[in-house]
C-alpha positions in Angstrom: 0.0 0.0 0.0 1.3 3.5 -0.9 -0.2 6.6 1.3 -0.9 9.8 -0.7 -2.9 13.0 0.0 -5.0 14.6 -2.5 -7.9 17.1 -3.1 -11.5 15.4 -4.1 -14.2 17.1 -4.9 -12.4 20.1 -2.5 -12.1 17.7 0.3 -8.7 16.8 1.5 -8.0 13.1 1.3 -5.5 11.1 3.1 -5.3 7.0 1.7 -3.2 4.1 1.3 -3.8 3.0 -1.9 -2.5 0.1 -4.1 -0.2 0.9 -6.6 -1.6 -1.2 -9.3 -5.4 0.6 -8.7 -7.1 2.7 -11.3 -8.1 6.0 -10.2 -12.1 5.5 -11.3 -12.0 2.4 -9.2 -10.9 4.2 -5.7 -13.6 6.8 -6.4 -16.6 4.3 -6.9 -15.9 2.2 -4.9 -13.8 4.1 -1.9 -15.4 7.6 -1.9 -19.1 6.0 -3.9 -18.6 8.7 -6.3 -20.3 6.4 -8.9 -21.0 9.5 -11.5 -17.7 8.8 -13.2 -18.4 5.4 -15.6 -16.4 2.7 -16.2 -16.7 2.1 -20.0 -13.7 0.4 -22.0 -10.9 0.7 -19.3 -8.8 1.4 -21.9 -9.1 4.7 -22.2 -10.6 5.1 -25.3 -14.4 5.7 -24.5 -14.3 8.9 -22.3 -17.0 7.6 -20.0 -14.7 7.9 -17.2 -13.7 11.5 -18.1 -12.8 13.7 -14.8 -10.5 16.6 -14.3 -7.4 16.5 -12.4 -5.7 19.5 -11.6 -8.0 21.6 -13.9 -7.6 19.4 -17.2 -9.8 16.7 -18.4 -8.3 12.7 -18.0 -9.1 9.5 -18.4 -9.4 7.9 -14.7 -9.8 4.3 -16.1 -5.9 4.7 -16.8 -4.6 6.4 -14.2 -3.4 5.2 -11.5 -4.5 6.6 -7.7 -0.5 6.7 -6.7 0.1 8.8 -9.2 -2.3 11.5 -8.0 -0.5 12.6 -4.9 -1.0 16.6 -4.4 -3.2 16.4 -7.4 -6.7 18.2 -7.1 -9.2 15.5 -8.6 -13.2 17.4 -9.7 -16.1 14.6 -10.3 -19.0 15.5 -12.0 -20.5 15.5 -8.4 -17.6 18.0 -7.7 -19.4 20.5 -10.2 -23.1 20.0 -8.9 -23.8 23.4 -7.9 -21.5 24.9 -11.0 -23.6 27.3 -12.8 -21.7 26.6 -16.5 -22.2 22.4 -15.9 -26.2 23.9 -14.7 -26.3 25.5 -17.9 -24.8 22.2 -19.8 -27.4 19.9 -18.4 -30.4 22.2 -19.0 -29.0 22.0 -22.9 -28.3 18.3 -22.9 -32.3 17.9 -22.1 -33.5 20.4 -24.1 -31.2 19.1 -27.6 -32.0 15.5 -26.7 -28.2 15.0 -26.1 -28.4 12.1 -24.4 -30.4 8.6 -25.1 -28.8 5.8 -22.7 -26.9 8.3 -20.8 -24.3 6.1 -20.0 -21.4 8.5 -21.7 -23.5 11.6 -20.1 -21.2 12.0 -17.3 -17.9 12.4 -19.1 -19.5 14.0 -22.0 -20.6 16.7 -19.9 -16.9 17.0 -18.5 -15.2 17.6 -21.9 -18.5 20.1 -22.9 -17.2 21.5 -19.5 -13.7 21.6 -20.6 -14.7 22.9 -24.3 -17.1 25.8 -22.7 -14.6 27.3 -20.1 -11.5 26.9 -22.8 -12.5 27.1 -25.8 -15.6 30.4 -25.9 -15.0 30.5 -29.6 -15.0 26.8 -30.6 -17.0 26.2 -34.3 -18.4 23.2 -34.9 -15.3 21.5 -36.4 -13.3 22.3 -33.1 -16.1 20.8 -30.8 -15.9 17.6 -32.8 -12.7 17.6 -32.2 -12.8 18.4 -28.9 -15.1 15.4 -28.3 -13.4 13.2 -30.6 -12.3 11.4 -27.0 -15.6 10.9 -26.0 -18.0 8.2 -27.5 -21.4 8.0 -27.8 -23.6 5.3 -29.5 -26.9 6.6 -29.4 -27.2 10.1 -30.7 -24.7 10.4 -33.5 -23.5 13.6 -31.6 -25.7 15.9 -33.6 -27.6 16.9 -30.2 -24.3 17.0 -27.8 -22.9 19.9 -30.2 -25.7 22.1 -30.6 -26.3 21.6 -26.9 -22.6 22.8 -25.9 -22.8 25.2 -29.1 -26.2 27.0 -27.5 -24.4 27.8 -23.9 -21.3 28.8 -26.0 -23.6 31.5 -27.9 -24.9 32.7 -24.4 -21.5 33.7 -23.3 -19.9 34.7 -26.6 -20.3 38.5 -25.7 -18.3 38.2 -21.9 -16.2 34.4 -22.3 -15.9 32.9 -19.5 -12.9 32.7 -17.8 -10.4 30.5 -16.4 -7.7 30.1 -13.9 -4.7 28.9 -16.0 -3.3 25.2 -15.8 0.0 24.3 -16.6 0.8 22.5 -19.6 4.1 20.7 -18.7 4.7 17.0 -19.5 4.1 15.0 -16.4 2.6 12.3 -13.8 -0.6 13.3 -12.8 -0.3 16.0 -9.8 3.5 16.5 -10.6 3.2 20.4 -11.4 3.0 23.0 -9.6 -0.9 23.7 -7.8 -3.0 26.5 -9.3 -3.0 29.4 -7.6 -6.3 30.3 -6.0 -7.7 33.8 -4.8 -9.3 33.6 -1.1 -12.1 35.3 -1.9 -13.3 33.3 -5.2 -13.7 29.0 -5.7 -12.4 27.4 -8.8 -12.1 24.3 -10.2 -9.1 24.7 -12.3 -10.9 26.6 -15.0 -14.0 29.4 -13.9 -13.7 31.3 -11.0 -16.8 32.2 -9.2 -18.3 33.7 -6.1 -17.7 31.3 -2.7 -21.1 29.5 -1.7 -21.2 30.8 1.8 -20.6 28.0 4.1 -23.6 26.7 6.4 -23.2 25.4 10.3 -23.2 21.8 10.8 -26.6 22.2 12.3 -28.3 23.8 9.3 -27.2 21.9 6.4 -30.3 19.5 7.0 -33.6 21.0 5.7 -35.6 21.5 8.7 -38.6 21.6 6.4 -40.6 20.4 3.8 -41.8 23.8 2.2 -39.6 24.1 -0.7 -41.0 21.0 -2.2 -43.1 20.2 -5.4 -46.1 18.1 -3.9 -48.3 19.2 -6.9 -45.3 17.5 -8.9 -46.2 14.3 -6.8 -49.5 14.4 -7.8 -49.4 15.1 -11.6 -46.5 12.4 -12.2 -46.8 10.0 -9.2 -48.7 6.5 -9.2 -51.3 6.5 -7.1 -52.2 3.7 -5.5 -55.3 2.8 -3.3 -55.4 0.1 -0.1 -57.8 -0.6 2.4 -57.9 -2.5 5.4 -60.1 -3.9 8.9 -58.9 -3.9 12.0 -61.6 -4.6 15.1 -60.8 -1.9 17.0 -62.5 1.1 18.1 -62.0 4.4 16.0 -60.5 6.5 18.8 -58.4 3.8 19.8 -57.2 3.3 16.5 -56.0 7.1 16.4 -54.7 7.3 19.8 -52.2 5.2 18.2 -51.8 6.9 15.0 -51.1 10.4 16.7 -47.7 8.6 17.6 -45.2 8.7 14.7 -42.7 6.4 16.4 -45.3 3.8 17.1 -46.7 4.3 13.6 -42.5 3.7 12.3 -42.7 0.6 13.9 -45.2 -0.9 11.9 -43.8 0.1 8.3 -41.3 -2.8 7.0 -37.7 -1.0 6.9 -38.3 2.7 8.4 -36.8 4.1 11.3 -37.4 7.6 12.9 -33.8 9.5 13.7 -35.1 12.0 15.5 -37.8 12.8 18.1 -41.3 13.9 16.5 -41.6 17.5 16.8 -44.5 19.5 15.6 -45.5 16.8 13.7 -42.3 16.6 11.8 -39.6 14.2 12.2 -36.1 12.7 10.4 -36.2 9.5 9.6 -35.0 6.4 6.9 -36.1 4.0 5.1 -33.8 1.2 4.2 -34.9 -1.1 1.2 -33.0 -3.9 -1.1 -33.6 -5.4 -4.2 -31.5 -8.3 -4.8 -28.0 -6.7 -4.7 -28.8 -2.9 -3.9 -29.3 -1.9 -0.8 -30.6 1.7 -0.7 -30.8 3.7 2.6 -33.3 7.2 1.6 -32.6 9.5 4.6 -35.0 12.8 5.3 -38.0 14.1 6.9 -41.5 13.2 7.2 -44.0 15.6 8.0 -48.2 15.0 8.7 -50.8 17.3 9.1 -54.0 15.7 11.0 -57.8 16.6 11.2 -58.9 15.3 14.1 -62.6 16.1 14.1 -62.5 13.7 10.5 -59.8 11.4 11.8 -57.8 11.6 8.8 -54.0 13.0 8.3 -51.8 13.5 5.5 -48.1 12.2 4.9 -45.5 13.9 3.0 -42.2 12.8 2.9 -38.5 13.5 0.9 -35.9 11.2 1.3 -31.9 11.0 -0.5 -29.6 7.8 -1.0 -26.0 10.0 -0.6 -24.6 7.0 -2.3 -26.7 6.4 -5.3 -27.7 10.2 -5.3 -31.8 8.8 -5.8 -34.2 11.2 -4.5 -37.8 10.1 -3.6 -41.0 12.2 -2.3 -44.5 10.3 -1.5 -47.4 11.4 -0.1 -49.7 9.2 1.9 -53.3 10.4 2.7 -55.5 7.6 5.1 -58.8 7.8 6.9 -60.2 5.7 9.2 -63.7 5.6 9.4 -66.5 4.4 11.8 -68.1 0.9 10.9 -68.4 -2.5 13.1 -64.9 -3.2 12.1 -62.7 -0.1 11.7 -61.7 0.5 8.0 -58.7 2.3 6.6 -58.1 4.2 3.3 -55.3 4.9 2.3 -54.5 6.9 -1.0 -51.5 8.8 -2.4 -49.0 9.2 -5.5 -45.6 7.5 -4.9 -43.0 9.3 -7.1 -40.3 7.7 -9.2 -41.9 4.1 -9.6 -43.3 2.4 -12.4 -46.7 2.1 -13.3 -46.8 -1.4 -13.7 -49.3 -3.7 -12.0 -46.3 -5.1 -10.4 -45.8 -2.2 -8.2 -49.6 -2.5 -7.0 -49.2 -6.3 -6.3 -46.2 -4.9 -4.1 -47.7 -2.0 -2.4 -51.0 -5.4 -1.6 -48.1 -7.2 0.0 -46.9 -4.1 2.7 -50.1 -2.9 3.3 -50.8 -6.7 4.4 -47.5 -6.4 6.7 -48.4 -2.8 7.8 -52.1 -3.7 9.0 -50.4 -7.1 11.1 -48.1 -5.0 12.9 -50.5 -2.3 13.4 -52.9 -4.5 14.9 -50.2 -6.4 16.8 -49.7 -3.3 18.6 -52.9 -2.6 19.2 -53.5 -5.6 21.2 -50.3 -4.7 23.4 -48.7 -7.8 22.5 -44.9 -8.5 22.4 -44.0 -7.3 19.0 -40.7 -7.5 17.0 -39.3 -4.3 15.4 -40.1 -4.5 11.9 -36.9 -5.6 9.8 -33.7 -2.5 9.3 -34.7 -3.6 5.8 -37.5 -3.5 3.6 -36.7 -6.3 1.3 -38.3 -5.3 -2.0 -36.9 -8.0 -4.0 -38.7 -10.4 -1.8 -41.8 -9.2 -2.7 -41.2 -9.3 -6.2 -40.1 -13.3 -5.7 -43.4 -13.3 -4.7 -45.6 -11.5 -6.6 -44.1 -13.0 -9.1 -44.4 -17.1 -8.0 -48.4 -15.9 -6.8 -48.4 -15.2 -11.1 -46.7 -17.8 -12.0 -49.3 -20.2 -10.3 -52.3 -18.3 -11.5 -51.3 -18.7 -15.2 -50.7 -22.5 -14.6 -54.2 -22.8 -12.9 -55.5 -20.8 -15.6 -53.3 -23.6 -18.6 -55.2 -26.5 -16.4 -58.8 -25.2 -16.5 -58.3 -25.0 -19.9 
């Protein structure tokens, strides 16, 4: 193992490293930066395009030794970068991407091209991208897209720090020279994001949010259940958020309920991927009409996914007490495989619930929520339909 110190993302980084190890594997795999792609590992395809020490490089052939002192930006690096902003709004709006599996070092180079090059013509994009390859969209899209935030900024280029140009290991020359008052990444300078406390950096609420978003795009789906308890009862319980935790298959409150707002995580796996979506849950109750509505927004750091849901339930008064329970859950599929799914937890919600309504001894509901399971069975419960259905016939 070699130990060397280097600059990720702006984040000093202290390793022991192998000194046969490509640099793209240490940052998908050590630091879960798994933006940068692993295409040929030959350095041909460009898919695992990053900059180091303000230029673009292929990280599939370069070793992690070879960085020390070297200041390595990931596309995650350049998240809140208004020029890669500007990029990505043009990649969607020029259809630039198909698959999207080159995306991430395409964007890089149109990155490198934009801040380097402000009066590129076609011919020098191509060129520019000649490193980067793309099998869906024949390229047509990526250059107008890169040309069109060119055109914006043709009138005041952008500018850049200067790199220097020497032949060299990775990290081997001299560091750029940064101003304190400005941030750059090797190439644009721009204003310094003003840094937040620890304590604040966590949304404390939920009022940013697009919940008419949810509603428009999400799948709704709509369960019912009896318990044979009385109403009240039955709310007494739900009025509790930690008790209510308890019964969902893989959730887990982080924080104390306050005001009806809480952090929490939800944990689920499907086969190999294991997905932990950490954030806050809020709900608003009516009392008088015993029913509430749950809104939630939750973040994998190390897949980057992003969920919101809302849940709206109401229990009403008959000789058994009945639930409804109705709301869009973003970023699923429609299929009816997700509704055969969403059968199965509400199943497992309504046991545990009523489990701790009797005030029996129950188990905490697994750290997991294992989604694939559910799927294995969905799946076999179709499987031996359609064979009933191949007999009767």
């Amino acid at each position: 193992m070699t130990h060397i110190s280097l600059t990720i993302n702006g984040t000093q980084r202290d390793i022991d490293v192998e000194p046969r190890r490509s640099l793209v594997d240490y940052l998908r795999d050590d630091e879960r930066l798994t933006g940068t792609h692993v295409g040929c590992e030959h350095g041909v395809c460009g898919a695992c395009t990053i900059l180091i020490d303000g230029a673009p490089a292929r990280s599939c052939i370069t070793y992690a030794v070879a960085c020390e002192s070297a200041e390595i930006i990931t596309l995650e690096g350049l998240e809140d970068d208004p020029v890669i902003s500007e990029l990505r709004t043009a990649f969607h709006e020029h259809h630039a991407l198909q698959c999207g599996y080159c995306t991430p070092g395409m964007l890089i180079s149109a990155y490198d091209i934009v801040t380097r090059l402000p009066y590129a013509d076609e011919n020098r994009m191509r060129l520019e991208l000649s490193g980067n390859l793309c099998r869906c969209t024949g390229y047509v899209g990526i250059v107008s897209a890169i040309n069109s935030v060119l055109e914006k900024h043709r009138a005041a280029p952008l500018t850049r720090a200067p790199i220097c140009e020497n032949l060299g290991p990775v990290g081997s020359h001299p560091p750029v020279q940064k101003s304190k008052s400005i941030k750059t990444h090797g190439r644009q300078t721009f204003p310094p994001r003003q840094q937040q406390p620890a304590a604040q950096t966590q949304k404390n609420d939920l009022s940013g949010e697009d919940w008419g978003a949810v509603d428009a795009q999400g799948v709704e789906l709509l369960q019912s259940f009896e318990v044979r308890y009385p109403r009240t009862t039955v709310w007494r319980l739900f009025e509790n958020l930690e008790e209510v935790a308890h019964c969902v298959p893989g959730a887990l409150l982080t924080s104390t309920p306050v005001n009806g707002q809480a952090e929490g995580e939800v944990t689920i796996k499907l086969g190999p991927i294991t997905s932990a979506f950490s954030g806050l849950v809020e709900i608003e109750r009516d009392n008088e009409n015993y029913s509430a509505i749950v809104r939630g927004v939750g973040r994998d750091p190390i897949s980057a996914s992003r969920a919101r849901a809302i849940i709206a339930y109401q229990i009403h008064a008959t000789e058994k007490v009945k639930f409804l329970l109705a709301g869009p859950l973003a970023q699923f599929s429609r299929s009816g495989l997700l509704r055969n799914v969403a059968d199965h937890l509400t199943k497992q919600f309504a046991g545990n619930l009523v489990a701790r309504l009797s005030g029996a001894h129950v188990a905490d509901t697994a750290d997991t929520l294992d989604a694939g399971k559910y799927v294995r069975s969905v799946l076999w419960g179709r499987f031996l339909s359609f064979i009933g259905r191949l007999i009767g016939k």
